[in-house]
C-alpha positions as CSV (number, residue, x, y, z in Angstrom):
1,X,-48.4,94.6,-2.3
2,X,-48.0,92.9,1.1
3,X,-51.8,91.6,-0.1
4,X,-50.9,90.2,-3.3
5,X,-47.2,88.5,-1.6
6,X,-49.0,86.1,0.3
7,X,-51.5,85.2,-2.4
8,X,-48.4,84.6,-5.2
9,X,-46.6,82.3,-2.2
10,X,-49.5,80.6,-1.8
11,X,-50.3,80.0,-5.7
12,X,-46.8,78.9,-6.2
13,X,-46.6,76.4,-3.3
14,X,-50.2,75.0,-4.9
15,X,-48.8,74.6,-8.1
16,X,-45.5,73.0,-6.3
17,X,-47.7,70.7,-4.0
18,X,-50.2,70.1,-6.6
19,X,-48.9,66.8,-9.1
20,X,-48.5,67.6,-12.8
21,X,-49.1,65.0,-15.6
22,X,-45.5,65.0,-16.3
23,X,-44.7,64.1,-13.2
24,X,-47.0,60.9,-13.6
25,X,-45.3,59.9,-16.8
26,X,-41.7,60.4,-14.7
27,X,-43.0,58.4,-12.2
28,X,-44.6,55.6,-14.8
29,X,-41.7,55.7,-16.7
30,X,-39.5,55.1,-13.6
31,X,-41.6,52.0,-12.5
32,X,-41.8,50.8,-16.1
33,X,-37.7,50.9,-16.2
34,X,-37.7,49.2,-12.6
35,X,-39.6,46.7,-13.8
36,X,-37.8,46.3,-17.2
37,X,-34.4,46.4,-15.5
38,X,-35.2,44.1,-13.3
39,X,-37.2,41.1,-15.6
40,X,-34.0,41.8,-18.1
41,X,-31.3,42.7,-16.3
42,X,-31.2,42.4,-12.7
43,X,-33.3,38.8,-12.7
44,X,-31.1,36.9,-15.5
45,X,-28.1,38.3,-13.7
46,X,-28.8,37.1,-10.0
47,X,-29.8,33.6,-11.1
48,X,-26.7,32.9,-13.1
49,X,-25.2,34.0,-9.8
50,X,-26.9,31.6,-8.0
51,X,-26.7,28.7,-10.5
52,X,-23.0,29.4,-10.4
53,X,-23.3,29.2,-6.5
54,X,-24.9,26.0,-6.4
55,X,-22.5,24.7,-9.5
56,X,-19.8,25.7,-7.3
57,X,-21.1,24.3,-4.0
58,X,-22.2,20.9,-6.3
59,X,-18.4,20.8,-6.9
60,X,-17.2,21.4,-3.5
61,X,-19.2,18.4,-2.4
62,X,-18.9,16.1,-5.3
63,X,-14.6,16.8,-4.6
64,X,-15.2,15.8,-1.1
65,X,-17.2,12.7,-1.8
66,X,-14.0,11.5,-4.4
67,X,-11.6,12.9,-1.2
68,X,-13.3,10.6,0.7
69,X,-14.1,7.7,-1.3
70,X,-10.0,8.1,-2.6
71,X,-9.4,8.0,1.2
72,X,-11.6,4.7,2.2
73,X,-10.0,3.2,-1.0
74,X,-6.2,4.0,-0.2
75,X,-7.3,3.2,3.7
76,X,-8.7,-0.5,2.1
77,X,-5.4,-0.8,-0.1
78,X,-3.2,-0.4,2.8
79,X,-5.1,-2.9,4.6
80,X,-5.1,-5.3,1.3
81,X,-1.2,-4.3,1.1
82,X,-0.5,-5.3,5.2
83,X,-2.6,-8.3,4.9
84,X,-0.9,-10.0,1.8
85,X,2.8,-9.0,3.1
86,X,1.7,-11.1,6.2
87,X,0.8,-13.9,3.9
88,X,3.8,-13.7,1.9
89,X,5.8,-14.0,5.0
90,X,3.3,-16.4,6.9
91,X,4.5,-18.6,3.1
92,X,8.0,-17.8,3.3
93,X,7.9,-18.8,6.7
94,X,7.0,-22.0,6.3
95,X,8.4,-23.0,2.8
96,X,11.9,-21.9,5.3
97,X,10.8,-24.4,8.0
98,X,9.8,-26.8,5.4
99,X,13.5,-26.5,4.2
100,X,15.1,-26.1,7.3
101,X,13.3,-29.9,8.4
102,X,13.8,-31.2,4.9
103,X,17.6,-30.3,5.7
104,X,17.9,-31.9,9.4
105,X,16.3,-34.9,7.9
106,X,18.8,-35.4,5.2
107,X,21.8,-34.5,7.3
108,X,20.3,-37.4,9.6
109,X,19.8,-39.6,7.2
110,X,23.4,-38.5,5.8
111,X,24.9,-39.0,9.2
112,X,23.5,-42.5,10.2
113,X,24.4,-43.2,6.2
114,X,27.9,-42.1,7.0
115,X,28.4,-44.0,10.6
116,X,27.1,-47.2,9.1
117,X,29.8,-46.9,6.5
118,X,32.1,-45.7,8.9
119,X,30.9,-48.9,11.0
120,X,31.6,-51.4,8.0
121,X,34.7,-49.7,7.1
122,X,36.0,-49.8,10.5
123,X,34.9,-53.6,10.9
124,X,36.1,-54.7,7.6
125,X,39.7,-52.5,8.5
126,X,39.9,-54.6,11.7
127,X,38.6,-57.8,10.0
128,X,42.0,-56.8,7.4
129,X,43.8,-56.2,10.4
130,X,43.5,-59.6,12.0
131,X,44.0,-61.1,8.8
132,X,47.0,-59.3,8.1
133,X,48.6,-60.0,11.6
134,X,47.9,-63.4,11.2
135,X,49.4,-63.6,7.7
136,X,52.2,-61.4,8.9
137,X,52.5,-64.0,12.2
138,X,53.4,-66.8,9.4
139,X,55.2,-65.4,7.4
140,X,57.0,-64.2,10.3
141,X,56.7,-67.7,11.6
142,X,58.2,-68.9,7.9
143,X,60.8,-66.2,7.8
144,X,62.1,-66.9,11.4
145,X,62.4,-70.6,10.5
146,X,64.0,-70.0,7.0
147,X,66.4,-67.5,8.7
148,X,67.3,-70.3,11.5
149,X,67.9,-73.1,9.0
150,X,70.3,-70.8,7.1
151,X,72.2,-69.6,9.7
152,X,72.8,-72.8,11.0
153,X,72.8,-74.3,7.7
154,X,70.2,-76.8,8.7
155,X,67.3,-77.7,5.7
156,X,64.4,-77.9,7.0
């Protein structure tokens, strides 16, 4: 018996060691499903993955592009903005001096206007003045002699 052990050991570890057809087909079969999987499953899925990566990433850059271009554009209509307040005031500015001048020239003009008159008024007051004191002068003169001749009854 101890004869015929090793012999059976051996026979079995032959037929373990030696490949079957079956196995062949296993093995086939397993590429062929590795290979199916792969074309049909595994390949569809990892490039919608990666289309979707790069759709993604597209996105990221195109939203930086518009955050930048949005940021040059509001950076441009500050500057616009600052540039025609300081014209509007730069206007405002002088339209104000243009008034301001336009105002000391009339009140100049208003002034000398007003001291001429005040000149010819005064003049012409003193002019009436004189004239006044002279005709007051004779009829004072008058009345001083018409008051004498009646109170001592003398006709002139």
């Amino acid at each position: 018996m101890e004869a015929s052990a090793p012999f059976g050991c051996r026979d079995t570890i032959n037929r373990l060691l030696t490949p079957d057809i079956t196995t062949l087909w296993v093995v086939g079969f397993l590429l062929l499903c590795t290979f199916l999987l792969n074309t049909l499953v595994f390949q569809p899925i990892l490039r919608i993955t990666d289309e979707r990566t790069n759709a993604v990433r597209g996105a990221k850059e195109l939203a930086e592009s518009a955050s930048q271009k949005a940021t040059a554009a509001a950076a441009e209509y500050d500057h616009k903005l600052n540039s025609a307040r300081a014209e509007v005031y730069r206007q405002m500015d002088a339209t104000r001096k243009s008034a301001l001048d336009k105002r000391a020239e009339i009140l100049a003009s208003t002034r000398a206007t007003v001291e001429q008159e005040l000149k010819t008024a005064t003049s012409r007051v003193q002019q009436e003045s004189k004239e006044a004191r002279a005709a007051l002068d004779r009829d004072a003169s008058n009345l001083a002699g018409a008051i004498v001749s009646r109170v001592l009854g003398r006709a002139s």
